[in-house]
N, C-alpha and C positions, 0 to 999 in steps of 0.2 A: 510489571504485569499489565498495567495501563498501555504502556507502549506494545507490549503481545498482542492483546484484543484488539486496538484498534487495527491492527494491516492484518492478523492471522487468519486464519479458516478454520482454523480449531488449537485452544488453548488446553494442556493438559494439567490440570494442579493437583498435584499428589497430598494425601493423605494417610496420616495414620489410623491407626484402625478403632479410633474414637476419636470423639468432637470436644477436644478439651481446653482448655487456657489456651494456651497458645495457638492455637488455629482462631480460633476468638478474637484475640488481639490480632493477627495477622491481617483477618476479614477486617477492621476495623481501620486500618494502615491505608486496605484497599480504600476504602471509605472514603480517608482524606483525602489520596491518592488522584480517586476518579473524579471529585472536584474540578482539577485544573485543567480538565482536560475534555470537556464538556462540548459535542459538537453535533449541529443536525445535518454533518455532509452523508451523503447516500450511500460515499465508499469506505466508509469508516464503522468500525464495531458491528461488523457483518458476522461475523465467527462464531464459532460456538464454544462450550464451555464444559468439558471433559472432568470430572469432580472424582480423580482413581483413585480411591480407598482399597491399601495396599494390604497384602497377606490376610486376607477373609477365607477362610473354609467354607467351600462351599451349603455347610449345614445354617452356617450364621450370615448370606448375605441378605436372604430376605429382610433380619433384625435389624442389619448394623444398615441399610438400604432406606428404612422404614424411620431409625432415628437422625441419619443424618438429611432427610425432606424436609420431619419436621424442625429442625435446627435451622437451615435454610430458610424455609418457610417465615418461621419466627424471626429470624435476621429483618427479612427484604420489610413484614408487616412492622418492625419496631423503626424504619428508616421512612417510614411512610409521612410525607409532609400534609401540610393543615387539608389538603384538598383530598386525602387519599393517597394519592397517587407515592410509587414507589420511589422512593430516592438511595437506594441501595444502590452499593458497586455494581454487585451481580444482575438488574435491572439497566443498570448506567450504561455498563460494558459489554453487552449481551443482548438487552433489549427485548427479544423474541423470549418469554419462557421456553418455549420448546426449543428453545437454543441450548440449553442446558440439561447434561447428562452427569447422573449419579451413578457409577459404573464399580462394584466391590471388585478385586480382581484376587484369583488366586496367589500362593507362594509361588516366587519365579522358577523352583523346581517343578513345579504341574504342568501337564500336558495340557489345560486349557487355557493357560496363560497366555499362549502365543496362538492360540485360535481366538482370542477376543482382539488381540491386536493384528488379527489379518481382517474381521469384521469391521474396526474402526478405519484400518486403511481404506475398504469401498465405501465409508461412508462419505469420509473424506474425499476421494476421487469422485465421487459423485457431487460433489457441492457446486454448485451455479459459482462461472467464473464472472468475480466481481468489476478485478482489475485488468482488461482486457488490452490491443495492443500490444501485445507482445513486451508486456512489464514496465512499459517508460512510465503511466500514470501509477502504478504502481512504487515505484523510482519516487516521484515527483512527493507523492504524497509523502511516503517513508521518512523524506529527507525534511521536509515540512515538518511533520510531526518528533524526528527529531533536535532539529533546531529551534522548536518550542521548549521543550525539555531543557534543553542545553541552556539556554536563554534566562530558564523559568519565566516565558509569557504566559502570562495567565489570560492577560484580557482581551487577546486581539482573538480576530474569528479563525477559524482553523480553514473554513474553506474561503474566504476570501485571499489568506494566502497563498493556497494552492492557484488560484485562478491568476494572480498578479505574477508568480511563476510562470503559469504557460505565457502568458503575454510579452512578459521581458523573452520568455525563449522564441516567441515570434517574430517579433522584435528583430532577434538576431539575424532572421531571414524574411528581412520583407521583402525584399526582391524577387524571393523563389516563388512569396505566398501570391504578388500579385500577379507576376506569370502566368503559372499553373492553378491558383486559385486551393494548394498544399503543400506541405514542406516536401520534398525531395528525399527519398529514403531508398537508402540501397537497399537489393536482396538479400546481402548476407553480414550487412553492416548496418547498424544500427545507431546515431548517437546524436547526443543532447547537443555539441559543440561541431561539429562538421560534420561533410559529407564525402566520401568516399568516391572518388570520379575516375579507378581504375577498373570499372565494369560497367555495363550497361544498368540501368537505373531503370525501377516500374512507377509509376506514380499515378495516383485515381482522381481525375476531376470529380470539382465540388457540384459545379451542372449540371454537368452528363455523366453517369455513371458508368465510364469506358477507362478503359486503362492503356496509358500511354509510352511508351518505351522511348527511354532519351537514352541514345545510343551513348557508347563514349568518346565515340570521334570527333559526333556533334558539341560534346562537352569539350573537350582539349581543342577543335577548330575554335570555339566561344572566346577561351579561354587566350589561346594565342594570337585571338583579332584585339582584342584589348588591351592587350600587353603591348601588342604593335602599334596602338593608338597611344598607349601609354609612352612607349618611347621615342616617338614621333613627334610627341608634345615637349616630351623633356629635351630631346635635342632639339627644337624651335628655341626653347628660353634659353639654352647653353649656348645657343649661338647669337641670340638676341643681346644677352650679358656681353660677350664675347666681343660681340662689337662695339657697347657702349664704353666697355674699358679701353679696348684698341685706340 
């Protein structure tokens, strides 16, 4: 659940159609839960938090709507540390209250059951995209966040490891970066580990905001001057050897 909230856009947690033991204990689990996983990065626990309290007749959702607020309510106030302030999951992992919806929903036989989930769908579609890029930081984080887990790190920072990622993936291509002043990213290929040099290439200076097309001829001419410098050297020493043996 921890792992949901933090990369989702919206988490759905289901409900029975009362607040009893066990959902109690459950919230509490979260409790421990969002502890370890504690982080002030800007793209983390952006989501919101869907609370569907299942098979409500529509006569009783005002009631059961009205008792499970104040349930909540009561949770986040008894987690509240010496200064006030909230230390609940649902606080932790959510942040925004108006992040979080109480939603009763009909029997899955009713016709309004599937008109409340075409509502949630635009709300969803509507949400401010967080992880932009075309999902690599998206990617980056994910895997960050779950090699914490896997790990159990509790103490290191969540975003300084993400930023020590992008850097080693810099890294990989400092050549390209000091060039062009960007990584090199093809149109219809995208990746962490190479680049793809059977089509022409767009790439946007960090300066000037103009975009520059490196053809792929230019690439495979680059590509087979250096190779020919490359084997131009290795037959110099193979002949060098060559002779000192002779």
């Amino acid at each position: 659940s921890v792992f949901n909230a933090s990369i989702s856009n919206c988490t759905v947690f289901k409900c029975e159609n009362r607040f009893d033991q066990d959902i109690a204990k459950m919230f509490e689990r979260f409790q421990k839960g969002v502890q370890f996983l504690r982080d002030d990065n800007d793209k983390l626990f952006k989501g919101r938090l869907l609370i569907v309290i299942k098979d409500i007749p529509s006569a009783d959702s005002k009631t059961i709507f009205s008792e499970f607020s104040k349930k909540i309510t009561s949770f986040c106030r008894d987690s509240a540390d010496k200064n006030g302030k909230s230390e609940s999951f649902v606080m932790q992992m959510y942040k925004d209250p108006t992040s979080i919806y109480i939603e009763p929903y009909p029997p899955l036989t009713h016709e309004s059951f599937f008109k409340k989930f075409s509502v949630l769908q635009k709300q969803i579609e509507n949400l401010p995209i967080i992880h932009g890029n075309d999902g690599i930081p998206f990617l980056r984080h994910m895997k960050a966040i779950m090699a914490r887990l896997t790990m159990k790190d509790w103490n290191s920072n969540l975003s300084e490891q993400i930023v020590e990622s992008a850097v080693e993936m810099v890294q990989q291509y400092t050549e390209s970066v000091i060039k062009f002043g960007t990584l090199t990213i093809s149109k219809t290929f995208k990746s962490l580990e190479r680049f793809d040099v059977n089509e022409d290439m767009e790439i946007i200076g960090l300066t000037k905001k103009e975009t520059i097309i490196v053809k792929n001829s230019d690439v495979i001419n680059t590509l087979l001057q250096k190779l020919e410098h490359i084997c131009s050297q290795s037959l110099k020493r193979y002949w060098t050897i060559f002779q000192m043996v002779d």
